[in-house]
N, C-alpha and C positions, 0 to 999 in steps of 0.2 A: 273507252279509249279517250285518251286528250291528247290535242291536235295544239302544238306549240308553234306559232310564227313568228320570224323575226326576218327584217331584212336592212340593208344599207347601212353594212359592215366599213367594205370597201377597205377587204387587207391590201396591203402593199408588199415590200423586200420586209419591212422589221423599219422599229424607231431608227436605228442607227442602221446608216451604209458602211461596206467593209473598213472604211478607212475611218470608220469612227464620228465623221459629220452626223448632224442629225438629220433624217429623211425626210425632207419639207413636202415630200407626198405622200408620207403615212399617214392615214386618219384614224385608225382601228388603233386603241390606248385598253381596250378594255380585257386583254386577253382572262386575266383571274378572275373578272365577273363573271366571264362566261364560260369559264372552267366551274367557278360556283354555280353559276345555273343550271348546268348540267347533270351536275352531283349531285345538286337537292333533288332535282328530277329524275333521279335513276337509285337515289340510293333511300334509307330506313323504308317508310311506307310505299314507296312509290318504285322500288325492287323491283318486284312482281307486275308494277303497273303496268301499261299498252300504252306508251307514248312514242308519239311520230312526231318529231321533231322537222321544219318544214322552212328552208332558208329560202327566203322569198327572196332572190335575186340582188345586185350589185353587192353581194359577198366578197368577192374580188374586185379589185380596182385594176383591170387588167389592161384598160387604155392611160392607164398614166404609170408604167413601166415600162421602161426599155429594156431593148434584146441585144446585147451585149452589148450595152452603152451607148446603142443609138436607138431613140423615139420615131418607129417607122410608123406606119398605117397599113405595111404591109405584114401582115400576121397571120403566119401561117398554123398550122397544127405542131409542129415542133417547133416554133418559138412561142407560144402558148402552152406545150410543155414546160419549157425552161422557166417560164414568166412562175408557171404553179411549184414548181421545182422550191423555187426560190422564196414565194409565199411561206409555204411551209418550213423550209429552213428558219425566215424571220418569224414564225411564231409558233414554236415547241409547243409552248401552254395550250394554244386553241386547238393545237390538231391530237395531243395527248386526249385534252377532253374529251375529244369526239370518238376517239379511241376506246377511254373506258368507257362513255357513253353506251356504243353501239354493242361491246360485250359483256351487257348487261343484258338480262331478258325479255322480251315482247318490246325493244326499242329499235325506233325506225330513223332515218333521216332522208330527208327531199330536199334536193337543190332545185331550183326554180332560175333560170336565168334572168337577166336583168340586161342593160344596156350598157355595162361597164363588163358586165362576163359575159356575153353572148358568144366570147370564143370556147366557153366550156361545152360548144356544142360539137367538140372535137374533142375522138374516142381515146385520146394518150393521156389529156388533160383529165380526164375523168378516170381514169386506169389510175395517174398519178395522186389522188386525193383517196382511191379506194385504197392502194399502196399503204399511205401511208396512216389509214385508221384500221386498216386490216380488217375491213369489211365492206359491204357494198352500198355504197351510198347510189340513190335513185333520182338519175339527172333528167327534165324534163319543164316546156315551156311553160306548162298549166297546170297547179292539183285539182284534183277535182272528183272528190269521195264523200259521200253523207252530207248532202247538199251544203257541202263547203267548197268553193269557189276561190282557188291562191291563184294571183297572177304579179307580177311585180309592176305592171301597169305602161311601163314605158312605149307602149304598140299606137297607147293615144295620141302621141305626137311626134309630127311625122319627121323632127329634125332628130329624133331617138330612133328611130325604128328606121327597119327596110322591113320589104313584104318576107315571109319563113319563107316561102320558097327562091327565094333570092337573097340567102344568109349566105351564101359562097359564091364566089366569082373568080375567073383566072388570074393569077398576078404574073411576074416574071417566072419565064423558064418552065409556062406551064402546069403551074402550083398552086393550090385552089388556096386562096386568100379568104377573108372575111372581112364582106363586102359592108363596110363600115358608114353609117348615116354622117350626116353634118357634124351633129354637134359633139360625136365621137370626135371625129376628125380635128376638132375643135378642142377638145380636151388633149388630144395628144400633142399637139404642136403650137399651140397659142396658149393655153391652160397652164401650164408648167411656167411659162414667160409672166404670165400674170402673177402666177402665184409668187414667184420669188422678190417680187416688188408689192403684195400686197396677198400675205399666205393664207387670209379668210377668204380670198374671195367667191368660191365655191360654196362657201355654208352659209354665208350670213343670210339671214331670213328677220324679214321680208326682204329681197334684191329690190323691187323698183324704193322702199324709203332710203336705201345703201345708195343708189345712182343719182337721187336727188340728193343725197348729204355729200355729195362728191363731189357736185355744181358749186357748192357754196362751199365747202371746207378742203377740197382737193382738186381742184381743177384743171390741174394741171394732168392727174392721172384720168380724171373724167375725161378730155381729148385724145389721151393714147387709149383707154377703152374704147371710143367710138370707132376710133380710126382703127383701131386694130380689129377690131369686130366686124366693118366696114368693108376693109380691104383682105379681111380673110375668108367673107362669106363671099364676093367678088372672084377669088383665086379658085376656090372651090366648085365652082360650077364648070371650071376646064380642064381639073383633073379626072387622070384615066380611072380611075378606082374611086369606087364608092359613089357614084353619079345617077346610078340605078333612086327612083322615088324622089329625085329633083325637081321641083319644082318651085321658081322664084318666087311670084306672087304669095306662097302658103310658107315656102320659107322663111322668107321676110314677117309675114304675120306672126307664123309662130316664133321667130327671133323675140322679136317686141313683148310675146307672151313670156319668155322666161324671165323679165324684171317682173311680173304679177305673182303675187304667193300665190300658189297653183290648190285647187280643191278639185279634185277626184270624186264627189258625191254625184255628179254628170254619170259620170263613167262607169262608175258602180251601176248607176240605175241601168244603165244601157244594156250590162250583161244580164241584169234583172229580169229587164223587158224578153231577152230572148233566151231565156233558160228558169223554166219555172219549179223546175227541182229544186234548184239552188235557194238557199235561206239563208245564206252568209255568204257576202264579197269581201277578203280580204286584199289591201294591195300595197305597195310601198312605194320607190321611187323619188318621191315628193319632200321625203325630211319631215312631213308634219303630219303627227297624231291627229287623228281624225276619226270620227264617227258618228253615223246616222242609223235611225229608227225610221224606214219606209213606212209609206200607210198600210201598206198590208202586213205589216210587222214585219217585214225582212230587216237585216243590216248590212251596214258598209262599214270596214275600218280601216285605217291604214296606220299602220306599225309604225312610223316613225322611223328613228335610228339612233345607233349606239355612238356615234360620232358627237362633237360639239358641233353646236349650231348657234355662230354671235347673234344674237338678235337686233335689230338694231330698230325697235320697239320704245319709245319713251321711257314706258315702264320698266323695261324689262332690258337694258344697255349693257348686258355680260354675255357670257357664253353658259350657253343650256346645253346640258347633259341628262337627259333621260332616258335609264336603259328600260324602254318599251318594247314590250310586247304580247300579242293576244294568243289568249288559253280558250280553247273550247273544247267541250264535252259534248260526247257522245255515248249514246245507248248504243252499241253496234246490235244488237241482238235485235230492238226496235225498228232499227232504223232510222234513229232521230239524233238532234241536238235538244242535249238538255240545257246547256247554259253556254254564257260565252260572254267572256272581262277581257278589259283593256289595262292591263298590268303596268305596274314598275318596281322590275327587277332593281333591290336594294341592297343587297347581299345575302352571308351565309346568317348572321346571326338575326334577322329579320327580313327573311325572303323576299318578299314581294308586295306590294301596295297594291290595292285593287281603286283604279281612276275609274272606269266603266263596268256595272254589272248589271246584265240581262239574264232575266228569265226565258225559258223558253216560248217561244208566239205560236199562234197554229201552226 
């Protein structure tokens, strides 16, 4: 079997909104890639193959869409219908793909939630995606088969996360909402504001070299970031919704934390430490390809994403595009991993790039 991961898609409506403007919240450009990915992996040699295809979370960008024209927080089960309704309308190619993907032989797919889809843990949204590939895609928080370990990592910090069992909370009228962290909250109604006055703001990596080149060269929007930042995390500590796993002091810390390029090789060890099956952490989240070789030969990766990401790097002052993602094999018969790369997906007529390869460890 190989075990394909990719995460932090982040579809939206489609490039273009009905009227024709272009959708300054789409980030997902790559639909024919991933149509070609699909194809190579389902069709000549690889027909017959056993491939479980395993979308490691923020596939959807389901906090930066509104439900009929207005940006609530309040998101129910049927306006998270509608939100995927509408995904799928803006992108024929990706959801075709998954289509002839899945009826093709011994192929699998796993959604894995993330912190921009956490409303796909509601059963219309998930009816709505099997709909339309006309088979059953396998919705759930964690993979976790032949000591491979997929999570999309977001749990580690606590202005992305709520506790799982307080993912639902009453809204108006009695209607179980989803019970949305900070910096959700934060992307739906301050994010969209930012963006149309400055539409990288969300990718550029490293953020804290982006906030010091702002000091000096933009200053003016460096003080509507503070302030807006400020008096939004202010506002939010006295709304009825989403309040649940508040706390100032760690809030505030982990504010400060998202200007630092964020490394996951912590976190990775963590699950390590208490799951000794496990031989591979894969996670996404973060935007940055990533990977370690533990002392006991275990590994940590993280997928990266198919979005651009400005860098704003010395060396490196453009927009990076790398379609990442890890392949692993397996013996199922054994019970092992045989091997496991850190790829880039290049197209049809030259597949893929091999960045990282591992042999198999004890």
């Amino acid at each position: 079997m190989q075990v394909l991961v990719l995460s932090d898609f982040h579809l939206g409506k489609g490039k273009f909104l009905e009227n024709g403007h272009i959708n300054i919240l789409e980030d997902f450009d790559e639909d024919e890639k991933f149509a070609e990915f699909l194809d190579h992996y389902s069709t000549g040699t690889y027909y017959f193959s056993d491939i479980h295809v395993v979308l490691n979370g923020d596939i959807f960008n389901l906090i930066q869409m509104d439900v009929d024209g207005v940006f609530t927080h309040l998101i129910s089960e049927e306006d998270t219908a509608k939100m995927v309704e509408q995904i799928i309308e803006g992108h024929p190619v990706f959801f075709s793909a998954l289509k002839r993907f899945l009826a093709r032989p011994n192929k699998q797919v796993t959604y894995v939630f993330g912190n921009h889809d956490i409303a796909m843990i509601f059963p219309k949204a998930q009816r709505a995606v099997n709909l339309a590939v006309e088979a059953e895609v396998h919705f759930t928080h964690q993979f976790c088969q032949h000591g491979i370990w997929i999570e999309h990592g977001h749990r580690f910090e606590p202005i992305n996360t709520v506790p799982r069992k307080k993912l639902l909370t009453e809204g108006p009228n009695q209607k179980e909402i989803i019970n949305l962290p900070w910096a959700s909250l934060f992307c739906i109604y301050m994010l969209p504001k930012l963006k149309k006055i400055r539409p990288y703001i969300d990718k550029v990596r490293p953020l804290s070299t982006y906030v010091r080149w702002t000091i000096l060269n933009d200053f003016r929007f460096f003080i509507y970031l503070s302030w807006s930042v400020f008096t939004y995390f202010i506002r939010t500590q006295f709304r009825p919704y989403g309040r649940f796993n508040k706390n100032f002091k760690m809030s505030i810390k982990q504010i400060f934390k998202i200007a630092i390029h964020p490394k996951y090789e912590k976190n990775a060890h963590k699950v390590l430490a208490t799951r000794k099956d496990v031989k591979i952490v894969v996670m996404g989240h973060t935007h940055i390809t990533e990977w370690r070789r533990f002392k006991d030969g275990r590994l940590y990766f993280n997928t990266g994403t198919w979005n651009p990401v400005p860098s704003m790097d010395a060396a490196l002052h453009k927009n990076i595009t790398n379609l990442t993602y890890v392949s692993i094999e397996v013996n199922e018969k054994k019970g092992q991993i045989k091997n496991a790369y850190l790829n880039v997906w290049q197209g049809k007529w030259r597949p893929y790039r091999e960045e990282i390869t591992t042999s198999y460890f004890p």
